[in-house]
N, C-alpha and C positions, 0 to 999 in steps of 0.2 A: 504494500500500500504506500503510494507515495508521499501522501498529506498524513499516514501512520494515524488517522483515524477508524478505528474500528467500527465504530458505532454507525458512522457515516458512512462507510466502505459498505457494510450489508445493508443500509435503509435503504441509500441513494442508488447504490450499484446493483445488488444483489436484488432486491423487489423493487427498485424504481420509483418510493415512494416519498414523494416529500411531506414535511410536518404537518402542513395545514389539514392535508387527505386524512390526519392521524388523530386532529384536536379533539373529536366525539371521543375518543377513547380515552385519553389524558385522564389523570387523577390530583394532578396538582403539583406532583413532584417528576424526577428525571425519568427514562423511559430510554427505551432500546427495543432494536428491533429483532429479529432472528429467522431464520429458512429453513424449515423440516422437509424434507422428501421422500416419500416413500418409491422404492424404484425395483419391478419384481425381474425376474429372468423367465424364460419357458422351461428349464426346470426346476421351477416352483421355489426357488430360492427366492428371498427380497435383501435389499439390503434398503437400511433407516438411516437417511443422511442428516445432519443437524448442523447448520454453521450459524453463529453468534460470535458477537463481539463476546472476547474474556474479560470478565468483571471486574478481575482483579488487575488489569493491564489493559487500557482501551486504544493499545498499539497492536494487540492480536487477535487473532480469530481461532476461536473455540472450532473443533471440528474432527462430531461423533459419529463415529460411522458402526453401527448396527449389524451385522452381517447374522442372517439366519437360513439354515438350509432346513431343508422338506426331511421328514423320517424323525430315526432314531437315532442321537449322534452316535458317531462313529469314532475311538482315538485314534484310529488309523489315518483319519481325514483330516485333520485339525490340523496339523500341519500344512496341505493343501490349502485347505480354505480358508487358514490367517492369509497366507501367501492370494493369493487370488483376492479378498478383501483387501490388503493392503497394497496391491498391486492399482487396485482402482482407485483407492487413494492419491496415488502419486503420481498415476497419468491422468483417469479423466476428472477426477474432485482438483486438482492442480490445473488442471489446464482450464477447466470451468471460473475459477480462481482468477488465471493469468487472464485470460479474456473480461475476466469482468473490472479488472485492476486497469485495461485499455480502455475502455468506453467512458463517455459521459464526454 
């Protein structure tokens, strides 16, 4: 993030929303924004994206990523599908990331 604001980086960039769209919801004090997504595969895996400014540091971006597979787990797999989870992480959650850090 260039301007190292977090807060702003997901409001303005990430959901494209400015404050005033936001004032019915206000309560009086500060407020932050956040992006949940749900995103499944055709086998039946999803994984649960979550990016938010970090609270404790509003120079970073929070960013949960969920990974759930179909069945019974396996320990044989887990391995595998950290790797495959964090594999998405680091090209498309990154690259979604890098593109939205260009725009505006």
């Amino acid at each position: 993030m260039a301007d190292r604001d977090a807060r702003s980086f997901v409001q303005l960039r990430l959901l494209g929303k400015d404050e005033p769209s936001l004032d019915r919801l206000l309560r009086g004090g500060d407020f932050w924004t956040g992006l949940k997504l749900g995103l499944s595969a055709p086998d039946g895996s999803f994984y649960l994206l979550t990016l938010e400014p970090w609270l404790a540091d509003n120079q970073a971006i929070f960013v949960d990523l969920d990974a759930q597979f179909p069945g019974v787990a396996n320990l044989d797999d887990v391995r595998a599908r950290a790797r495959e989870a964090h594999e998405y992480a680091q090209t498309a959650v990154k690259e979604y990331l890098d593109i939205a850090e260009q725009t505006l």
